[in-house]
N, CA, C and O atoms as CSV, one atom per row, in Angstrom:
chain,resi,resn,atom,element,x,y,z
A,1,UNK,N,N,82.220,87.497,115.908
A,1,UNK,CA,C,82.477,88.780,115.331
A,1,UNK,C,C,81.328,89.173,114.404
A,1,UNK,O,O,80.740,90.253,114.367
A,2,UNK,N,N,81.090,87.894,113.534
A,2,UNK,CA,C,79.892,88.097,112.774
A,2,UNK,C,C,78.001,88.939,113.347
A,2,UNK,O,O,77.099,89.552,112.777
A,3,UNK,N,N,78.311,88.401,114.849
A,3,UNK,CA,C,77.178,88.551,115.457
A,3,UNK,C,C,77.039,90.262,115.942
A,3,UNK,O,O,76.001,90.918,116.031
A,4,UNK,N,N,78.478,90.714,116.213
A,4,UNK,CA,C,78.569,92.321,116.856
A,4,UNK,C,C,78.195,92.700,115.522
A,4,UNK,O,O,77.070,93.199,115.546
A,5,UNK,N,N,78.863,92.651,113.960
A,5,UNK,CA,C,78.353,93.541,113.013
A,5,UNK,C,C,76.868,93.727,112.740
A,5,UNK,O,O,76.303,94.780,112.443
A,6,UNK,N,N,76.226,92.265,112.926
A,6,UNK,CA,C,74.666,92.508,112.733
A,6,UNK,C,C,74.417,93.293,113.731
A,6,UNK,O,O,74.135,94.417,113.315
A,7,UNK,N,N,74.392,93.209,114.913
A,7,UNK,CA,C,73.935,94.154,116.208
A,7,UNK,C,C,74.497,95.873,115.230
A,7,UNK,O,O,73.837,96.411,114.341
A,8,UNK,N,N,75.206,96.130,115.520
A,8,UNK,CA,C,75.828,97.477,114.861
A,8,UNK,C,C,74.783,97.932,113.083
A,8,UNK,O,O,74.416,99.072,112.796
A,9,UNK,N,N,74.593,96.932,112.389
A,9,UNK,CA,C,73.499,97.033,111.573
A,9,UNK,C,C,72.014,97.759,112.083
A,9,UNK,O,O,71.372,98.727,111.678
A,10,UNK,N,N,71.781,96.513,113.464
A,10,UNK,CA,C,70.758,96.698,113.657
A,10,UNK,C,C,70.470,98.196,114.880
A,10,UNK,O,O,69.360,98.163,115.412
A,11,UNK,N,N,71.055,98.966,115.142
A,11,UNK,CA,C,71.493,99.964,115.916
A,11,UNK,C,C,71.727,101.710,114.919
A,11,UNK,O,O,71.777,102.836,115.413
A,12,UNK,N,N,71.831,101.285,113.340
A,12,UNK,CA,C,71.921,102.220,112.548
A,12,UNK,C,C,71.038,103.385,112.671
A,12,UNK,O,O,71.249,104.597,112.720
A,13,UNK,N,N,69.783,102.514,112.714
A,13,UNK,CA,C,68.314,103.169,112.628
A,13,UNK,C,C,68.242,104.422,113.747
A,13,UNK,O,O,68.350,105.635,113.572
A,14,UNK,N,N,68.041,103.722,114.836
A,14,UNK,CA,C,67.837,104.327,116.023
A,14,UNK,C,C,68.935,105.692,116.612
A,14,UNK,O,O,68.704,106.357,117.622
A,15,UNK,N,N,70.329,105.901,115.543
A,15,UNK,CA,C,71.027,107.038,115.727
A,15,UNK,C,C,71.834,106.834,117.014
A,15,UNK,O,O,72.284,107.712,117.751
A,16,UNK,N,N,71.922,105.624,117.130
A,16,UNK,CA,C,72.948,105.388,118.080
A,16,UNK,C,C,74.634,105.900,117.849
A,16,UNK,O,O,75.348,106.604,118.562
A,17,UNK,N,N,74.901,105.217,116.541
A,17,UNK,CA,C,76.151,104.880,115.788
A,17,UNK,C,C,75.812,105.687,114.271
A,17,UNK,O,O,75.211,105.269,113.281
A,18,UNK,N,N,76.383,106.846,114.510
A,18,UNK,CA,C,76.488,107.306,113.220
A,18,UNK,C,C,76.813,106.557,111.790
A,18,UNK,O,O,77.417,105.484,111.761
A,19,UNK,N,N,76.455,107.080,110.872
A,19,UNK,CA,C,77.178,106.217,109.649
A,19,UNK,C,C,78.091,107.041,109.244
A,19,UNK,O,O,78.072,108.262,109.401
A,20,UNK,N,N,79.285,106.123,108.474
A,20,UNK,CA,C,80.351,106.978,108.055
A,20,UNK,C,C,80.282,107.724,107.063
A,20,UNK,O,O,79.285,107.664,106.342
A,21,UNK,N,N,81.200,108.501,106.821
A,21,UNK,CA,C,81.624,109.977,106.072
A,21,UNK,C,C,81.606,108.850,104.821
A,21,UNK,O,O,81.729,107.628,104.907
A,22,UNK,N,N,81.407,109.706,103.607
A,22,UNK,CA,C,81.218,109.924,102.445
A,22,UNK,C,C,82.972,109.516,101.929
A,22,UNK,O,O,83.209,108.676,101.061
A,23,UNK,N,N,84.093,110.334,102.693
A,23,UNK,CA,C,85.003,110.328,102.440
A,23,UNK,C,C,85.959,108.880,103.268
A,23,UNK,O,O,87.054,108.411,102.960
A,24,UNK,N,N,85.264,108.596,104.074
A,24,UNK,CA,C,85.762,107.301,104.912
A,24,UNK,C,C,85.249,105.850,103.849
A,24,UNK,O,O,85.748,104.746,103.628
A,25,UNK,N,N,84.318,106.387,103.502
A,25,UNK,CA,C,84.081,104.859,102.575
A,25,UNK,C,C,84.923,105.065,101.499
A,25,UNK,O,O,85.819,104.241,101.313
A,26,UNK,N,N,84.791,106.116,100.672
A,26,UNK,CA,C,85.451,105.655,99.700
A,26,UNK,C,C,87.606,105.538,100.218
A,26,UNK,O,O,88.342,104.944,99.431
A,27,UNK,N,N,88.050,106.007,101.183
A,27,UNK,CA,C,89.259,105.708,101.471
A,27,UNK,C,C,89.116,104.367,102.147
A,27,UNK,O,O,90.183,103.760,102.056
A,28,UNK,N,N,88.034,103.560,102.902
A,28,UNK,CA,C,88.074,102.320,102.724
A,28,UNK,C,C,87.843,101.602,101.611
A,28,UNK,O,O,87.758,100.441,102.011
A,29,UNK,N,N,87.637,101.625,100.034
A,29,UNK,CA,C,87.262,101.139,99.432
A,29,UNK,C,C,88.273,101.195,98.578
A,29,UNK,O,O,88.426,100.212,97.853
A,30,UNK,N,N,89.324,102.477,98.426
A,30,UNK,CA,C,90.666,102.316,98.446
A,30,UNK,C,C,91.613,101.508,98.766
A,30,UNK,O,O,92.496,101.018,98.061
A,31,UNK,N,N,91.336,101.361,100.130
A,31,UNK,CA,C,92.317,100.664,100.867
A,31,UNK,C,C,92.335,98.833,100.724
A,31,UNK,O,O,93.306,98.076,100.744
A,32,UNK,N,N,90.860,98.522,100.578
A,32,UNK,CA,C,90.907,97.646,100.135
A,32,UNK,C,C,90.998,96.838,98.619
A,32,UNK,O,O,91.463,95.699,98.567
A,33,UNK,N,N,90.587,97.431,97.599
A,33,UNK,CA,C,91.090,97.314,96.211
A,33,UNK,C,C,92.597,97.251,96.404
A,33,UNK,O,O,93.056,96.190,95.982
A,34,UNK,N,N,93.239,97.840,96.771
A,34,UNK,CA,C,94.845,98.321,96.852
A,34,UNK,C,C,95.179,96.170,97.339
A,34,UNK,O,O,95.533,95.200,96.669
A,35,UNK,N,N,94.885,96.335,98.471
A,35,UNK,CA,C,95.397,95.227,99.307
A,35,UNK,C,C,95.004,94.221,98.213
A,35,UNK,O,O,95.870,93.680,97.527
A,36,UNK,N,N,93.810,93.996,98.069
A,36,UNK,CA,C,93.387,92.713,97.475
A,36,UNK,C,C,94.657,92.609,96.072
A,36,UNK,O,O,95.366,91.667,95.720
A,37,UNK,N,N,94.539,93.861,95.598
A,37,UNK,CA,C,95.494,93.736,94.221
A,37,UNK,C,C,96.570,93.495,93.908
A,37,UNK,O,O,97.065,93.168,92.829
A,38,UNK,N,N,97.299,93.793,95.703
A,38,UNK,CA,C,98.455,93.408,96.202
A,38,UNK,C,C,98.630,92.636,96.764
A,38,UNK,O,O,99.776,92.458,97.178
A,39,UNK,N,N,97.622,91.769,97.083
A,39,UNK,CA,C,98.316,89.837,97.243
A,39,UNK,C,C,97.969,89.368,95.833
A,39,UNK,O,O,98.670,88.463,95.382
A,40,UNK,N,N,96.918,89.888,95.020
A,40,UNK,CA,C,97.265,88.954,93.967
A,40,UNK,C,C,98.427,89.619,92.955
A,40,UNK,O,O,98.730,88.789,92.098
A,41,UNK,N,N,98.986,90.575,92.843
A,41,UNK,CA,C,100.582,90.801,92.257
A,41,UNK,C,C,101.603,89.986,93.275
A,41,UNK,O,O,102.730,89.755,92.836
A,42,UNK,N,N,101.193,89.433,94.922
A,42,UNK,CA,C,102.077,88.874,95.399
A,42,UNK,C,C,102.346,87.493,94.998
A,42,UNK,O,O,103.411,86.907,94.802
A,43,UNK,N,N,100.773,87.002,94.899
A,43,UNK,CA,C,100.991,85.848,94.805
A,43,UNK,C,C,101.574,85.170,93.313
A,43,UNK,O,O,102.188,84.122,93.111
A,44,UNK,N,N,101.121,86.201,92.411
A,44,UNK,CA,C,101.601,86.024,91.110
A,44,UNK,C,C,103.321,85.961,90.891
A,44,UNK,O,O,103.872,85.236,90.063
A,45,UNK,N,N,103.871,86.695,91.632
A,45,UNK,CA,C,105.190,86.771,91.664
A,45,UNK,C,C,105.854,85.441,92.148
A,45,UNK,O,O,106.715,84.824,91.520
A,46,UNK,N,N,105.334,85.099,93.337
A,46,UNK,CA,C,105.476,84.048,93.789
A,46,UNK,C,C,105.373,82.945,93.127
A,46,UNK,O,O,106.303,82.155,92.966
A,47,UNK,N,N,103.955,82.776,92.590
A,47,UNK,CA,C,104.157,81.627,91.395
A,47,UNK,C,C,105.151,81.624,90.846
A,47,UNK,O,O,105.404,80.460,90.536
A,48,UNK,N,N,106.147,82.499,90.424
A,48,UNK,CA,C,107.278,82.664,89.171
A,48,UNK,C,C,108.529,82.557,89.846
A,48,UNK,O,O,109.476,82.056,89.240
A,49,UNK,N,N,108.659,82.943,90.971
A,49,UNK,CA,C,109.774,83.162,91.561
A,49,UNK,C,C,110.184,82.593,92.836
A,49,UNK,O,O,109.371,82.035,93.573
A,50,UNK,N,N,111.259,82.700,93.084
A,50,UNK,CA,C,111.124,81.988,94.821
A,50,UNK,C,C,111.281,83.097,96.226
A,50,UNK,O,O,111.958,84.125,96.219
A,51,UNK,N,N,110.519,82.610,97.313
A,51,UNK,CA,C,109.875,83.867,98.046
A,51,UNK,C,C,111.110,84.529,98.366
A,51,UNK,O,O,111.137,85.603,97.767
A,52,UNK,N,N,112.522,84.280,99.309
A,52,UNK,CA,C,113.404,84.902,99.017
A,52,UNK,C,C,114.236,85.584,98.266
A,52,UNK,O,O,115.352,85.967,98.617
A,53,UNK,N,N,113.642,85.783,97.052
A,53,UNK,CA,C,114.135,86.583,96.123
A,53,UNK,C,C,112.691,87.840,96.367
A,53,UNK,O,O,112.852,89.052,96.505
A,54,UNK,N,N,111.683,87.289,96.364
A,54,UNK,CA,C,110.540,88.328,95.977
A,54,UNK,C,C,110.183,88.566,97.091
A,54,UNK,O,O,108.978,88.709,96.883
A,55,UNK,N,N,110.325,88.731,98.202
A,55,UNK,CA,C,109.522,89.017,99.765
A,55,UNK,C,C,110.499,90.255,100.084
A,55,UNK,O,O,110.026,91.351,100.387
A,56,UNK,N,N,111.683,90.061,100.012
A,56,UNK,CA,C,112.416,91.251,100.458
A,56,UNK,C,C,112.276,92.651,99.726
A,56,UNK,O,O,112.182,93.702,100.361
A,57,UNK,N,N,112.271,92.578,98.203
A,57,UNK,CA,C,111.587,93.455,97.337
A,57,UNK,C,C,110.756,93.986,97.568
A,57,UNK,O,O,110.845,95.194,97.788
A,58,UNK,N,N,109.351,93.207,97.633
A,58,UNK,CA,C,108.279,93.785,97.829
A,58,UNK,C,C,107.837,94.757,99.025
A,58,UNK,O,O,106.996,95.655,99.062
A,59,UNK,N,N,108.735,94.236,100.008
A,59,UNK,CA,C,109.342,95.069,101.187
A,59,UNK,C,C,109.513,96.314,100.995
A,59,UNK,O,O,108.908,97.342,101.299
A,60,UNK,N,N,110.620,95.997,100.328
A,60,UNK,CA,C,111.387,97.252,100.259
A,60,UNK,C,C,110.409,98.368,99.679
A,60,UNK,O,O,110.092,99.363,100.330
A,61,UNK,N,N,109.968,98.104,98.403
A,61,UNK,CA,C,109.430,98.679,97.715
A,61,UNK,C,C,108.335,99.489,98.412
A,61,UNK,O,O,108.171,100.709,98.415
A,62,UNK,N,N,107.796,98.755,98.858
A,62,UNK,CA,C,106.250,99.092,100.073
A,62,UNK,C,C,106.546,99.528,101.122
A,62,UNK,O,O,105.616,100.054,101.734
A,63,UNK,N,N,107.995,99.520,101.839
A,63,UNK,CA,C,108.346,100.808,102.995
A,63,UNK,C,C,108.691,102.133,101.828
A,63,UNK,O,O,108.238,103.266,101.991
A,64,UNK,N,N,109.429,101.802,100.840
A,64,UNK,CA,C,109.672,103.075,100.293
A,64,UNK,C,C,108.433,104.303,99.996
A,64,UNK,O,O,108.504,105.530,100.071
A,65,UNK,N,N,107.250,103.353,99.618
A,65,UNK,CA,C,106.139,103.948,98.678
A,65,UNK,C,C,105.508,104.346,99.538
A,65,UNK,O,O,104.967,105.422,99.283
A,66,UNK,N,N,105.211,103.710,101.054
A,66,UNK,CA,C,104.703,104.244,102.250
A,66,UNK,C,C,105.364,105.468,102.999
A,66,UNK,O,O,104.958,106.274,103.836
A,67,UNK,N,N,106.499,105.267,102.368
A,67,UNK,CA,C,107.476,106.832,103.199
A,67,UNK,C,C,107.328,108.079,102.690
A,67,UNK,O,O,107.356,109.178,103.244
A,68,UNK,N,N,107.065,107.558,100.837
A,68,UNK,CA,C,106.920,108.983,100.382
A,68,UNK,C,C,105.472,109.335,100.392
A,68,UNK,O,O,105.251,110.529,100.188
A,69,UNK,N,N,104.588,108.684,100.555
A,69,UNK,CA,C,103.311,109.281,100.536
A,69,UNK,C,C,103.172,110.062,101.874
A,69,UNK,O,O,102.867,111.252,101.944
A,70,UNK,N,N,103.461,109.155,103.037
A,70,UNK,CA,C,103.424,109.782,104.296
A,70,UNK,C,C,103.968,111.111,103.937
A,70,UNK,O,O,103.330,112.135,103.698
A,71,UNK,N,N,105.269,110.928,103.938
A,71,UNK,CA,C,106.353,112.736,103.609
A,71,UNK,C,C,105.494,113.759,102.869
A,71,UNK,O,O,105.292,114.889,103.313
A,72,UNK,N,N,105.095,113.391,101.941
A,72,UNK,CA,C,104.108,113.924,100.724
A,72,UNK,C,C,102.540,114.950,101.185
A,72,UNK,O,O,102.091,116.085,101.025
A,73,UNK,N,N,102.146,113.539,101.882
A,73,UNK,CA,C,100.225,114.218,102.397
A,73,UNK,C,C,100.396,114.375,103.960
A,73,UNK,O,O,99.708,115.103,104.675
A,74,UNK,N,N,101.430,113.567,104.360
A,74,UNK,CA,C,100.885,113.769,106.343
A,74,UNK,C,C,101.648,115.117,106.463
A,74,UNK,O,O,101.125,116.087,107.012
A,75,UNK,N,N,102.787,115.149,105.981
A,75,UNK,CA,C,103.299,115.888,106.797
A,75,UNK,C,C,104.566,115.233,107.701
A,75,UNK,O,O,105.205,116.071,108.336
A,76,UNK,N,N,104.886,114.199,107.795
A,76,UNK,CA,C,105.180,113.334,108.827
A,76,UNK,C,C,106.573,113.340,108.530
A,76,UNK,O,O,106.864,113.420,107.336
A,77,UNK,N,N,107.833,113.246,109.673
A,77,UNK,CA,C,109.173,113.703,109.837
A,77,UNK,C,C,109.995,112.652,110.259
A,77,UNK,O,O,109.950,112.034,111.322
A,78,UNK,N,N,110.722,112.526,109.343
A,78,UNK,CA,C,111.598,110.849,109.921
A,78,UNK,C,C,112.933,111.609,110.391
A,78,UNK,O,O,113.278,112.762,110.132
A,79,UNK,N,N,113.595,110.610,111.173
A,79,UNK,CA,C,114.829,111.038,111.631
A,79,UNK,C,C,116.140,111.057,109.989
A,79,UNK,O,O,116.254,110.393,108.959
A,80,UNK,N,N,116.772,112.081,110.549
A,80,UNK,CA,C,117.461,112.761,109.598
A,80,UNK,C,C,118.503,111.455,109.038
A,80,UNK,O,O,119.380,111.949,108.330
A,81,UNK,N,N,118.687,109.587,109.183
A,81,UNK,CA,C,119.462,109.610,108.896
A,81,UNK,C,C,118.702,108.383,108.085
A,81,UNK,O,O,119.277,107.545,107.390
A,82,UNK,N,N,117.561,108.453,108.282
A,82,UNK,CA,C,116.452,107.456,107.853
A,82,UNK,C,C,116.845,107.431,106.551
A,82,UNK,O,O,117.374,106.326,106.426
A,83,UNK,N,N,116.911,108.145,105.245
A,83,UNK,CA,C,117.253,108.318,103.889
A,83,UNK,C,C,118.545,107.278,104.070
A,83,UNK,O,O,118.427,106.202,103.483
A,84,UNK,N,N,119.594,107.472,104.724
A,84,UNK,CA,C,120.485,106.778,104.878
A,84,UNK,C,C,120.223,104.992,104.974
A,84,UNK,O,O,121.028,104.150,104.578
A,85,UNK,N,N,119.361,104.818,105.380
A,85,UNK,CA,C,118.605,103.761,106.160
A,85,UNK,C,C,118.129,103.033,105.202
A,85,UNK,O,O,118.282,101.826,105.016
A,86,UNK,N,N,117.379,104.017,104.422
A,86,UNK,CA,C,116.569,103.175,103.100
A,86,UNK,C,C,117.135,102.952,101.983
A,86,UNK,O,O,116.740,102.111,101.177
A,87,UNK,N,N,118.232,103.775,101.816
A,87,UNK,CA,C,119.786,103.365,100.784
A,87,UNK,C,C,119.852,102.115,100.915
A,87,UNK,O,O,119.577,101.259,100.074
A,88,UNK,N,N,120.290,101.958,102.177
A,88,UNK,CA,C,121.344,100.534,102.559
A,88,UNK,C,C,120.099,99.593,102.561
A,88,UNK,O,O,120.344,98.485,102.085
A,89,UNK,N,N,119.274,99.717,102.837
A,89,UNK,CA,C,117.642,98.472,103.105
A,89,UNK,C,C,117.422,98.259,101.003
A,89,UNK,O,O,117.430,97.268,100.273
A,90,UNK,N,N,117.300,99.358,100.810
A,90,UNK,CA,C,117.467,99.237,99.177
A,90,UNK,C,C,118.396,98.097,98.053
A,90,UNK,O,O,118.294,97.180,97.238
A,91,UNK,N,N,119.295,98.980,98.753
A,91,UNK,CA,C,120.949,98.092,98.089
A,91,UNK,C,C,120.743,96.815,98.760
A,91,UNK,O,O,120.400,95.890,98.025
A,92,UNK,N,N,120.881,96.571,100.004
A,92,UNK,CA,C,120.741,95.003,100.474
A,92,UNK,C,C,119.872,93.986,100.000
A,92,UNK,O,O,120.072,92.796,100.243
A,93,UNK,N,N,118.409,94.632,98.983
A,93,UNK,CA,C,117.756,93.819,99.344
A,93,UNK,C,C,117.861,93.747,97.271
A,93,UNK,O,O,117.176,92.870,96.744
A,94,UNK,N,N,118.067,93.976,97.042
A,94,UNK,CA,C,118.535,94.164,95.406
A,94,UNK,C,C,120.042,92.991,95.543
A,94,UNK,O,O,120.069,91.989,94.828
A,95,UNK,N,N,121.051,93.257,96.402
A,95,UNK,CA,C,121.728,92.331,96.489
A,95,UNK,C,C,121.639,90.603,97.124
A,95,UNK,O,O,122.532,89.758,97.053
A,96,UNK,N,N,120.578,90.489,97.596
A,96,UNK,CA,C,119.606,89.618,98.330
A,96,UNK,C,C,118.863,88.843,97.067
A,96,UNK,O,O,118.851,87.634,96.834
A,97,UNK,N,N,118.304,89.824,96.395
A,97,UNK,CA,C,117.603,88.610,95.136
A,97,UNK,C,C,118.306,88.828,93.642
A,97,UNK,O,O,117.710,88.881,92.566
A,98,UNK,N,N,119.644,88.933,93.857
A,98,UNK,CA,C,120.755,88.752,92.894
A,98,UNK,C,C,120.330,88.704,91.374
A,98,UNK,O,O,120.847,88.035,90.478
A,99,UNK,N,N,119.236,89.599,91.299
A,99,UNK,CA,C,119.230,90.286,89.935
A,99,UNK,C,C,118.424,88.804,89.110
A,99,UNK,O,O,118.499,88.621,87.895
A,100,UNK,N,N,117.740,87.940,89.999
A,100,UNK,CA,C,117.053,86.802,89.311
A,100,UNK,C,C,115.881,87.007,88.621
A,100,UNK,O,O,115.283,86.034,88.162
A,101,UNK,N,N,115.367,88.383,88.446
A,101,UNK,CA,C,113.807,88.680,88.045
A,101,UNK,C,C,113.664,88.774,86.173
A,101,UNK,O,O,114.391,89.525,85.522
A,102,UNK,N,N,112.968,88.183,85.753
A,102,UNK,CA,C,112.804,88.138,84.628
A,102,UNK,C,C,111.906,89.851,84.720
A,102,UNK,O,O,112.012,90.507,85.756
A,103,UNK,N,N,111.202,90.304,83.706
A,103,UNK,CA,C,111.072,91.388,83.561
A,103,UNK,C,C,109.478,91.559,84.124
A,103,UNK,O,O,109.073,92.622,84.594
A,104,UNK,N,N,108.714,90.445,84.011
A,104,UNK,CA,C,107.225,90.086,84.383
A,104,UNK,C,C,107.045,89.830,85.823
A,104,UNK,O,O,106.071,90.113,86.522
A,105,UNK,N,N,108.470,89.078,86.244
A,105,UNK,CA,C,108.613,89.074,87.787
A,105,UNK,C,C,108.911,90.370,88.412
A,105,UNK,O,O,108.423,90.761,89.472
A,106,UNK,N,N,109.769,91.020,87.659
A,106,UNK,CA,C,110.353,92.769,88.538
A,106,UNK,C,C,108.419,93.278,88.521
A,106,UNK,O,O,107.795,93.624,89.525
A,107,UNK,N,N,107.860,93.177,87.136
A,107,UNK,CA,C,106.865,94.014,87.428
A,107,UNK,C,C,105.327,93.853,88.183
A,107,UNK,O,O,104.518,94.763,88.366
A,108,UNK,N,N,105.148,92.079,88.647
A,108,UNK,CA,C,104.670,91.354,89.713
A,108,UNK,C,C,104.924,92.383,90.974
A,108,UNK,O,O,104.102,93.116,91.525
A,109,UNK,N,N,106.270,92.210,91.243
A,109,UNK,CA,C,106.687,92.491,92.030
A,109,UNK,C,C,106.481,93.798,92.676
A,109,UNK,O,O,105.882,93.959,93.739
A,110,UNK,N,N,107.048,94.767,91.919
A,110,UNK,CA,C,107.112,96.094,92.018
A,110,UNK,C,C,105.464,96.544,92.153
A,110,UNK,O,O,105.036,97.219,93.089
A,111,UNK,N,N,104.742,96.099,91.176
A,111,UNK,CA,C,103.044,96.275,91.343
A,111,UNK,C,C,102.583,95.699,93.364
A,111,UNK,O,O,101.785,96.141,94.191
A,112,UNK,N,N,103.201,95.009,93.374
A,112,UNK,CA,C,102.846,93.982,94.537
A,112,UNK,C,C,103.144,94.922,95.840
A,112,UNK,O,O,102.343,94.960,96.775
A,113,UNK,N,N,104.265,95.620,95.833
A,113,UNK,CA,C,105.309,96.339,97.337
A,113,UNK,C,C,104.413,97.879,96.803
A,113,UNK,O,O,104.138,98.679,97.697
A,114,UNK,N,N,104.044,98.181,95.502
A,114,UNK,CA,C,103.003,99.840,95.221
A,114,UNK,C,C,102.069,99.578,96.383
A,114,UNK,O,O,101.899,100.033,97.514
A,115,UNK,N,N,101.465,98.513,95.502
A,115,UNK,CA,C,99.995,98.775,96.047
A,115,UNK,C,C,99.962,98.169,97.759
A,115,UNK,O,O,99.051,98.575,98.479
A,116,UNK,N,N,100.835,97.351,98.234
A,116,UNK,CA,C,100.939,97.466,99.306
A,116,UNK,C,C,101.547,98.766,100.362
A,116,UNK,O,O,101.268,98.900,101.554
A,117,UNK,N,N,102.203,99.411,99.756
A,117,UNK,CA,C,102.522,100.663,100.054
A,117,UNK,C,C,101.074,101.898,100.103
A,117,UNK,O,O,100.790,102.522,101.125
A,118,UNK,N,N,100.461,102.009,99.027
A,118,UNK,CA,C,99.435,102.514,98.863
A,118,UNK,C,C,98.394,102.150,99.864
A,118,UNK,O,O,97.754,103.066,100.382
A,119,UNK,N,N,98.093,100.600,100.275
A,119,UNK,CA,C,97.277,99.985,101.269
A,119,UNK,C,C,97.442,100.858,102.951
A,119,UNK,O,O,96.686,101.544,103.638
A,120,UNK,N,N,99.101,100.276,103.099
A,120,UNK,CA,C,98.964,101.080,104.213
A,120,UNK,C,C,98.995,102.301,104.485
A,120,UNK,O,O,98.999,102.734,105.637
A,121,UNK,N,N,99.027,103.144,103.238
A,121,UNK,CA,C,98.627,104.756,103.807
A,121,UNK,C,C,97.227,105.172,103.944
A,121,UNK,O,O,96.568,105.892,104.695
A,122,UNK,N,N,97.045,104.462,102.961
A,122,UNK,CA,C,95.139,104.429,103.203
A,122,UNK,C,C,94.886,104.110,104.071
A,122,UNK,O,O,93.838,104.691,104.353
A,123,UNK,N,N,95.252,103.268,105.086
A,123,UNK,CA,C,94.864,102.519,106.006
A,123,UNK,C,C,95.030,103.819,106.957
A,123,UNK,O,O,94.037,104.223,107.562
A,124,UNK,N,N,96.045,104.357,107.071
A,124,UNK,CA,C,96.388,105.520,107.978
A,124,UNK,C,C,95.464,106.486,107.555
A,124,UNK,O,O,94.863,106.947,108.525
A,125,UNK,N,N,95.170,106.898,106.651
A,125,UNK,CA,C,93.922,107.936,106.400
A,125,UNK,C,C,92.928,107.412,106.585
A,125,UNK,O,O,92.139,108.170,106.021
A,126,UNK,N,N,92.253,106.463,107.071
A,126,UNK,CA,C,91.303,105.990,107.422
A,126,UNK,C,C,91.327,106.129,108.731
A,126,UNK,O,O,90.300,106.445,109.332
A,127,UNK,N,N,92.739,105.872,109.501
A,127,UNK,CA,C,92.536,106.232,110.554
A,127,UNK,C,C,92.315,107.330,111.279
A,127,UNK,O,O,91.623,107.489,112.285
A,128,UNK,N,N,93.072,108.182,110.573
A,128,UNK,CA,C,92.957,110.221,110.603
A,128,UNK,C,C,91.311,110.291,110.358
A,128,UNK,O,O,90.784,111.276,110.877
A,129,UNK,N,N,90.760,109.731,109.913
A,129,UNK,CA,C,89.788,110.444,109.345
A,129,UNK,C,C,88.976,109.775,110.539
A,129,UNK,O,O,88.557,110.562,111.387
A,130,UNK,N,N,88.777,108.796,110.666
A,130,UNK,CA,C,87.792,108.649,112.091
A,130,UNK,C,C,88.773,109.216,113.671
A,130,UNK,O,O,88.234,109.182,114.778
């Protein structure tokens, strides 16, 4: 893999392969700050807690944060009973790690399912954009 990126380096010059938008780097540079920041709020949580209490959370949290951004900037239309959906995925998963979070763990946590939420919309505007 290492060997195609040098080739693609070496191909810049010659106007083969455009270079990217101004606006594509920095939403990759987004996307990755986000991620990196969100395994280490994961892993931090983890240190403190046990993964079945904190994996389902962070879940949750990170489909939620991914739904409203989508709803928010795409435009994008879920089925009408989906709200319904994320109630019960909500409540289940709050009843799942039985209220064990000290206050440093909720906010591990909650930092951890953001910015993973945040990751994958970026990731999707990265993809819109190329």
């Amino acid at each position: 893999m290492a060997l195609l990126s040098g080739f693609v380096v070496v191909l810049l010059p010659f106007r083969v392969i455009d270079s990217p938008s101004l606006v594509l780097l920095e939403l990759s540079l987004l996307n990755a700050a986000s991620f990196v920041a969100s395994l280490y709020f994961l892993y931090s949580a983890l240190k403190e807690g046990h993964a079945s209490d904190v994996m389902p959370v962070v879940a949750a949290v990170s489909a939620i944060v991914s739904f409203v951004f989508a709803s928010q900037w795409l435009d994008e239309h879920l089925p009408p009973f989906f709200l319904v959906a994320a109630l019960l995925f909500i409540a289940g998963t709050f009843l799942i790690s039985r209220y064990r979070f000290t206050r440093r763990q909720l906010t591990f946590v909650c930092l951890a399912g953001v910015l993973f939420g945040v990751s994958a919309f970026s990731f999707k505007l990265v993809f819109n954009e190329v």
